[in-house]
C-alpha positions in Angstrom: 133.4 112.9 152.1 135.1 110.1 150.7 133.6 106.6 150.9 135.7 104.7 148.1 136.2 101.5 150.4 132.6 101.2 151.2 132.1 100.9 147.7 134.2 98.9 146.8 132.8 96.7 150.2 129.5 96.8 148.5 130.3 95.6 145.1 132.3 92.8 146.4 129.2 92.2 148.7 126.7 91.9 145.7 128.6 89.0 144.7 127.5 86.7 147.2 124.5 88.2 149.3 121.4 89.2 147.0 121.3 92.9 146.8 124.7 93.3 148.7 122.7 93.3 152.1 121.2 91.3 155.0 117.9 93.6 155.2 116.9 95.5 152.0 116.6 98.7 153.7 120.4 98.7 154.2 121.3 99.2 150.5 120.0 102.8 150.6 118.6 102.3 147.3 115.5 104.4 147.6 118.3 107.4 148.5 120.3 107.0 145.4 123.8 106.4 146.9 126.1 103.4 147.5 125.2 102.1 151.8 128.5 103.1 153.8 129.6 100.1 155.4 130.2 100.5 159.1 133.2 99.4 161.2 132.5 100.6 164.4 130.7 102.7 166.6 130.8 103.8 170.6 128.1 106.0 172.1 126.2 108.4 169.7 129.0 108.1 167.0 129.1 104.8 164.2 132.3 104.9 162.0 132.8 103.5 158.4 135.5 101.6 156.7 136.6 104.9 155.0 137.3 106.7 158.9 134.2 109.0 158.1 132.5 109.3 161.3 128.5 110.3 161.9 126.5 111.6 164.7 123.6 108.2 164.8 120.2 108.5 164.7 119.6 104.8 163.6 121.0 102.9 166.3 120.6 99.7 164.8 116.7 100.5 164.3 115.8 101.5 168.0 117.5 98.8 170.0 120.3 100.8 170.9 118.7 103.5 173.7 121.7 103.7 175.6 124.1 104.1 172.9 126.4 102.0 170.5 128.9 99.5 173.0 127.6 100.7 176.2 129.9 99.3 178.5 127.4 97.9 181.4 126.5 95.5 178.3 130.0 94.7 176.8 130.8 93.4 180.5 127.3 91.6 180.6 128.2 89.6 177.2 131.7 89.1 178.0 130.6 86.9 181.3 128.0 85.3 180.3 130.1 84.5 176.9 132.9 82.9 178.9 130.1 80.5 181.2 129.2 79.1 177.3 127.4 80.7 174.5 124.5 78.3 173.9 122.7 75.6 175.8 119.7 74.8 174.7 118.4 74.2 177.6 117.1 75.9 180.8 119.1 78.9 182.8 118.1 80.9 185.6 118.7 84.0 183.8 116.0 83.2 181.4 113.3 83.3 184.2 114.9 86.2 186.0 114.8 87.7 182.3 110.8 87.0 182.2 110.7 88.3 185.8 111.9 91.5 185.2 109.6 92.0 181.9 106.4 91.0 183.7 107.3 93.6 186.4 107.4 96.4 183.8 104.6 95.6 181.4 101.3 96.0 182.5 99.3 93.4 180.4 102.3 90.7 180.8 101.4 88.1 183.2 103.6 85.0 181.2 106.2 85.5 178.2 108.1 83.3 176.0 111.6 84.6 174.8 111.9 84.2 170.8 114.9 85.2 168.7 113.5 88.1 166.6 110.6 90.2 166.4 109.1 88.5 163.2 109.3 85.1 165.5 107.4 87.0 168.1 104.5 88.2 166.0 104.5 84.9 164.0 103.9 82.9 167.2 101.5 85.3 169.1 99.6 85.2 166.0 99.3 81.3 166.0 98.8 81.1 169.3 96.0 83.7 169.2 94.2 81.5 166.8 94.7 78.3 169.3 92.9 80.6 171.8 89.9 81.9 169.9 89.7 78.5 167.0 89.7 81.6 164.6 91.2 81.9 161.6 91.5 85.9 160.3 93.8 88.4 161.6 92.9 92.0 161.3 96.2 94.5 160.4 96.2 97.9 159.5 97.8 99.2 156.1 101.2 100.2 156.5 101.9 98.5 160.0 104.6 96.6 160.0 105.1 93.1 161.8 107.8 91.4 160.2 108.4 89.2 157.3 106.2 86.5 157.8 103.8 86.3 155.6 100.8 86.7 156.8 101.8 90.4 157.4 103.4 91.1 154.1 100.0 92.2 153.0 100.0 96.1 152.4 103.0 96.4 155.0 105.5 99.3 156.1 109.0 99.3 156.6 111.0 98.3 153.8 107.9 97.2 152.0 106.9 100.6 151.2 110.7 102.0 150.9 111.2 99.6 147.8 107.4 99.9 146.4 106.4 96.4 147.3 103.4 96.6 149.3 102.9 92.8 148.7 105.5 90.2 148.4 105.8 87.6 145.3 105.6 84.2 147.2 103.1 84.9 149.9 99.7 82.5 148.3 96.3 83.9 147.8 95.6 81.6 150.2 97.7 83.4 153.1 96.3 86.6 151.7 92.7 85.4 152.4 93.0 85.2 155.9 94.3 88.7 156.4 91.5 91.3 156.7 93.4 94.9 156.2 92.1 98.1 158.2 93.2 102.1 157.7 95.0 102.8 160.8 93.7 105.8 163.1 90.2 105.2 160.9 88.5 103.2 163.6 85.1 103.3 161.3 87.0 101.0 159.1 87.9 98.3 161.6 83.9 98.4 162.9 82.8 97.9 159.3 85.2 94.6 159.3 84.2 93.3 162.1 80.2 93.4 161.1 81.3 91.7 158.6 83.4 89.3 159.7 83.7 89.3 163.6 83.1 85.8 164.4 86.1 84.6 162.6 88.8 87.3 163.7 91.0 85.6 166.1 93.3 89.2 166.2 93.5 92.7 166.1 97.7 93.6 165.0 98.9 96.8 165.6 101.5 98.9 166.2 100.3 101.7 168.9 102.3 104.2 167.6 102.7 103.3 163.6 106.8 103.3 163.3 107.0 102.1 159.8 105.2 104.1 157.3 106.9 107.3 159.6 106.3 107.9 163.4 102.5 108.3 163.0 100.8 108.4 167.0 97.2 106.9 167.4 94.4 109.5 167.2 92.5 110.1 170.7 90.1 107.3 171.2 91.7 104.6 168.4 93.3 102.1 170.6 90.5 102.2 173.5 88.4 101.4 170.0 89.9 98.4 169.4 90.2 97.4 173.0 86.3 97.8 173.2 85.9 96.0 169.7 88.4 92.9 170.4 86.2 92.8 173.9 82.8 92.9 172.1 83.8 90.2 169.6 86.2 87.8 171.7 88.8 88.6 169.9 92.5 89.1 170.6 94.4 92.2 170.9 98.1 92.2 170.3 100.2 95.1 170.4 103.4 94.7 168.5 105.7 96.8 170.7 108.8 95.6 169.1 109.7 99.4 168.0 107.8 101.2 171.2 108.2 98.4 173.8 110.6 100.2 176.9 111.0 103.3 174.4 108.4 105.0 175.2 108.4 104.3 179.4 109.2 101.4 181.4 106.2 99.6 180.3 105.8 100.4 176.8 103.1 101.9 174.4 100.5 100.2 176.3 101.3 102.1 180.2 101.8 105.3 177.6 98.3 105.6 176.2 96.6 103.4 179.0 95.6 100.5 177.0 96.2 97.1 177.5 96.5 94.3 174.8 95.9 90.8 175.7 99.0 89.7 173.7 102.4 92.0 173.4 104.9 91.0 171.1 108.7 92.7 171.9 112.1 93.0 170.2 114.4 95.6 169.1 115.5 97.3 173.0 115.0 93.8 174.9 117.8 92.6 173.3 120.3 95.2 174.2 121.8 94.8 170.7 121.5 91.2 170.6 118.8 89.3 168.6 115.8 88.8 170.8 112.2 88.7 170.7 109.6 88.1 173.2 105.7 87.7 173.4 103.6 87.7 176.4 100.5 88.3 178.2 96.9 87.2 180.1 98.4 83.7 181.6 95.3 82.0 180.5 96.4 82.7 176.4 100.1 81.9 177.0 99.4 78.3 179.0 98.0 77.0 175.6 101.8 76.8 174.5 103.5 73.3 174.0 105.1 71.9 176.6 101.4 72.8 179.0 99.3 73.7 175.8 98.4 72.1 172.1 99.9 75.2 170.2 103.2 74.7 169.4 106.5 76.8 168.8 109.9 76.5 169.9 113.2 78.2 168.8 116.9 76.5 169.4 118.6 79.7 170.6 115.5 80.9 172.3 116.5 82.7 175.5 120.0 82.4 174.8 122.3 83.3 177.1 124.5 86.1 175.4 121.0 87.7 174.4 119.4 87.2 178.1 122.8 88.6 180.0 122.2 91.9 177.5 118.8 92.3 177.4 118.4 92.1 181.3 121.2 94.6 181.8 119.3 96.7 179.5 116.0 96.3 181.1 117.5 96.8 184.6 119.1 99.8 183.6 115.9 101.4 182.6 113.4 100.5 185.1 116.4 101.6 188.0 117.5 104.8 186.5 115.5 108.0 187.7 114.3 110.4 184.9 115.4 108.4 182.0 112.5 108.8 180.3 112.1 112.5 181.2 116.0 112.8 180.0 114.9 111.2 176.4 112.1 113.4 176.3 113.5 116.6 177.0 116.7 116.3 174.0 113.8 114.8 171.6 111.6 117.9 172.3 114.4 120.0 171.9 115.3 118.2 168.5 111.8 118.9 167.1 111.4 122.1 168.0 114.8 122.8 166.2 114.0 121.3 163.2 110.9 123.2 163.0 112.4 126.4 163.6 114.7 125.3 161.0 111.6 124.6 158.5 110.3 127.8 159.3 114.0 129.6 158.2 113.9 128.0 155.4 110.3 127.7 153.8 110.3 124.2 153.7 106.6 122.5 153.6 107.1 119.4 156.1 105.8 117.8 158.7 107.5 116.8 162.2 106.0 114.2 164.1 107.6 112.9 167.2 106.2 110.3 170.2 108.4 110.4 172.8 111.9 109.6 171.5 111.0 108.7 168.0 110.7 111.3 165.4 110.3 111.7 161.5 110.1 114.5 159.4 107.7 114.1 156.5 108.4 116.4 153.0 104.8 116.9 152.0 102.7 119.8 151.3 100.2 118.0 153.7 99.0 120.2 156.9 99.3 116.6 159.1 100.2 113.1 158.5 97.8 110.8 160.3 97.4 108.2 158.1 99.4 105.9 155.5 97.8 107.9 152.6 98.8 111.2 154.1 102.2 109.5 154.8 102.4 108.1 151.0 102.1 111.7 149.6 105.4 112.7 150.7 108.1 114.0 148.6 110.4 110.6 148.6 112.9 112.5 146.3 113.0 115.4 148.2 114.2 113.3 151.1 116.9 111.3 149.8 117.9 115.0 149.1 118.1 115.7 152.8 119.1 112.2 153.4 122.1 113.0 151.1 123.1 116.1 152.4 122.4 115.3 156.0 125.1 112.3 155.6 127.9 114.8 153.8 127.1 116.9 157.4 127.8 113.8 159.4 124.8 112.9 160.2 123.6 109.4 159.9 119.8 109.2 159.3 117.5 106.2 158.3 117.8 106.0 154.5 114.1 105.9 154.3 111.4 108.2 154.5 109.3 106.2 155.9 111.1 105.3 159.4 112.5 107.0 162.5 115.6 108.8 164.1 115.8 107.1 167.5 116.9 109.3 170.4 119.2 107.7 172.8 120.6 108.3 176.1 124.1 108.9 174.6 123.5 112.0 172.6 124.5 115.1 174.3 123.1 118.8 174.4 126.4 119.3 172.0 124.5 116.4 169.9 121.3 117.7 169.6 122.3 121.4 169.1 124.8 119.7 166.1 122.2 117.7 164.7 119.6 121.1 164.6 122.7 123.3 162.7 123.0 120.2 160.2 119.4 120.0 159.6 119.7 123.8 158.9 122.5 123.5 156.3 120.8 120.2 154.5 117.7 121.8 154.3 119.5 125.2 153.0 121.3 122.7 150.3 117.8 121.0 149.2 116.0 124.2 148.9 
């Protein structure tokens, strides 16, 4: 497959953006190749500079669930682009946008619109300290809730993809306030709070870990920390930026049947666009400024190119019958090819999938619960697959330690051409 242009696109890119890229993950460096530089894409399908064309299972990291350019959201962007593309100040489709996103979440009773997901953990975090007068935050190793920095401690994502668990510039006195916690080990989350319980203002997690690998809370974790945050007046925030309306209309939390007191959003409420929202119990959100003392505010907060996409988005899922059934069904049958596949070809793995998220771990472990059973896979082994997966036209995340995203645009054809690539990469690795 030739990808000459990209190259050359990346060298010339090194020259004025540090590493070539905008987020580090991008520059495929922990698979061993030159990134190919996209031009386009349209449903299930993202095209590079060179013409190559790949079946996606990235979709811009999860936002994407309908597809690349899905047309319903082109048309939303184009007339809401030609009313003005910025404000700063109040619309109606902000609160119609809030509307919609308390109807669907269960613990959601007031949300502020941010322009990211780090934004919305950042702020939910603050604010859960104005609420409690606390000063810790509890995370689990290998979660991941963006780049501010009182998460870069032992973080996922692209942390772990380039070996940097920690981040130079983040003080010890950031670090201090960050209490860290094995996730699915709920023993080690009762030990901090004897400890400690009277100055953690938060529980963080992710309720399906999405960052170190698709890794789905053990039976009984997340009613754990419900009962703990309850027991110690502390405040639980889900970050559903990857899960939020991925996993059913309402999220991780109306999946599992556990409700946060804070949720923080992103990724899929966008519909493409940069967005990020955090919300929950009314009587947290009223402490922020203009009603409350805590402060945050955001210049293209709730803008209205992001708003017009994100509530076609939203609309689209919570009106569309079976949509969640739909993803279900073509991820199920994508698992269960790729494990037949494993089984053809004597490959020691591990396939874990939550609804429409899936990874496939190379490790000679029998599960993969946990960030150490995640951090004993074979990383070589899968920028192998990685490789040969993208010479078969298949676009995968260039990490071991993230997700393929199912979306409503792949087809059986899709699915079934995905499973007989998976078969001929894995054939080429072994």
């Amino acid at each position: 497959m030739n990808q000459e242009k990209s190259k050359v696109a990346f060298a010339e890119a090194r020259k004025v953006i540090p590493g070539g890229v905008n987020s580090p993950v991008r520059a495929f460096k922990s698979v061993g190749i030159n990134p190919v530089v996209i031009d386009s894409a349209k449903g299930a399908t993202i095209k590079d500079i060179d013409g190559n064309e790949y079946l996606d299972f990235v979709f811009s990291w999860g936002p994407l669930i309908l597809g690349h350019a899905d047309d319903s959201i082109l048309i939303a962007i184009l007339e809401a682009a030609q009313k003005g593309t910025s404000f700063g100040a109040p619309t109606t489709i902000e609160t119609e946008m809030a509307e919609l996103i308390v109807e669907m979440v269960p613990s959601i009773e007031k949300v502020r619109m941010v322009s990211s997901g780090t934004e919305a953990t950042m702020s939910a975090l603050r604010l859960a300290r104005g609420y409690t007068k606390r000063d810790l935050v509890l995370k689990f190793v290998g979660n991941y809730h963006g780049h501010a920095d009182s998460f870069l401690i032992k973080a996922g994502s692209g942390a772990i993809t380039l070996g940097l668990p920690d981040s130079p510039g983040v003080t010890a006195a950031t670090a201090k306030d960050t209490l860290l916690a094995d996730y699915n080990d709920l023993d080690s989350v009762e030990e901090l709070f004897k400890q400690h319980g009277k100055d953690i203002a938060a529980i963080i997690v992710e309720p399906v870990a999405a960052n170190m690998g698709v890794i789905p809370p053990q039976k009984g974790f997340l009613e754990g920390l419900r009962k703990l945050a309850d027991e110690y007046g502390s405040v639980l925030i889900f970050d559903e930026v990857i899960t939020g309306f991925r996993l059913a209309v309402g999220g991780a939390q109306e999946y599992y049947g556990v409700q946060p007191d804070l949720t923080t959003l992103g990724k899929i409420i966008g519909g493409g666009l940069p967005v990020g929202a955090y919300g929950g119990k009314a009587e947290i959100m009223e402490l922020l400024a203009p009603d409350g003392p805590v402060y945050q505010a955001g210049t293209l907060s709730g803008n209205p190119l992001a708003m017009a996409a994100g509530l076609t988005m939203l609309k689209t899922l919570n009106n569309t019958p079976d949509f969640y059934a739909e993803l279900e069904r073509k991820a199920a049958k994508l698992e269960s090819g790729i494990r037949v596949n494993l089984e053809k070809t004597n490959t020691k793995a591990v396939v874990n999938r939550v609804g429409s998220l899936i990874t496939l771990f190379f490790t000679e472990e029998r599960q993969v619960n946990s960030f150490d059973e995640s951090m004993r896979s074979d990383t070589d082994k899968y920028a192998k697959y990685f490789r040969a997966s993208l010479e078969n036209g298949i676009y995968l995340a260039p990490s071991q330690f993230e997700a393929m995203f199912i979306s409503k645009a792949h087809t059986e054809e899709d699915i079934d051409v995905c499973i007989a690539a998976s078969l001929k990469a894995l054939e080429e690795i072994n």
